[in-house]
N, C-alpha and C positions, 0 to 999 in steps of 0.2 A: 771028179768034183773039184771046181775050181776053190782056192785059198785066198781069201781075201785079206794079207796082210795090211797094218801100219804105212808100207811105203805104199802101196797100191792107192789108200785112201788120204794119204798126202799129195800123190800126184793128182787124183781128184781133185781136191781143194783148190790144190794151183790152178789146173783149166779152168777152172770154176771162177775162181776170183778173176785170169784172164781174161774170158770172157764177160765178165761182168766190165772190167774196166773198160775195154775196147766200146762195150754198148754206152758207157757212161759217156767215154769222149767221144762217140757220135753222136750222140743227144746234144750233150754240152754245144760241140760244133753245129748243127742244125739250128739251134735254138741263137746263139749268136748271130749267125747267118740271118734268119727270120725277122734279128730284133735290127738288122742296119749295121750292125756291128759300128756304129757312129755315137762317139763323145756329142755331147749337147753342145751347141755352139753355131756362131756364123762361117759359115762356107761359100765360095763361088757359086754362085747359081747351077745349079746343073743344067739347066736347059741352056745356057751359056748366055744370057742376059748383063750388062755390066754392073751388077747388082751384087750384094752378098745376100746369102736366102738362111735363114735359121733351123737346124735341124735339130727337133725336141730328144734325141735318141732313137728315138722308134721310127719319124717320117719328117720330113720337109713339112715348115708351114709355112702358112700366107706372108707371113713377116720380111721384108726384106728392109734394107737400106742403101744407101751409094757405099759403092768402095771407095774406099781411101784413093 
């Protein structure tokens, strides 16, 4: 019959919280990834138009104006 000490269930806890974290920043990074990972603001056009295009955070819109 195995003995389940105090250290035994501290190393638990650790794996435990390790894995827990490692899933936390892959969600985290997925979910940034998902969103554009893009500040609000005018950008180059991506299609490479000489325009600047405004991206809301999440996607490119219709918006555009001259570059400077």
């Amino acid at each position: 019959m195995a003995v389940f000490s105090i250290f035994h269930l501290l190393i638990l806890v650790v794996i435990v919280l390790i894995i827990a974290g490692a899933v936390s920043a892959i969600i985290i990074a997925v979910t940034r990834k998902s969103r554009g990972g893009v500040a609000p603001g005018w950008y180059p056009d991506p299609g490479g138009a000489p325009l600047l295009r405004y991206h809301d955070g999440r996607e490119w819109t219709s918006a555009t104006r001259p570059s400077r």
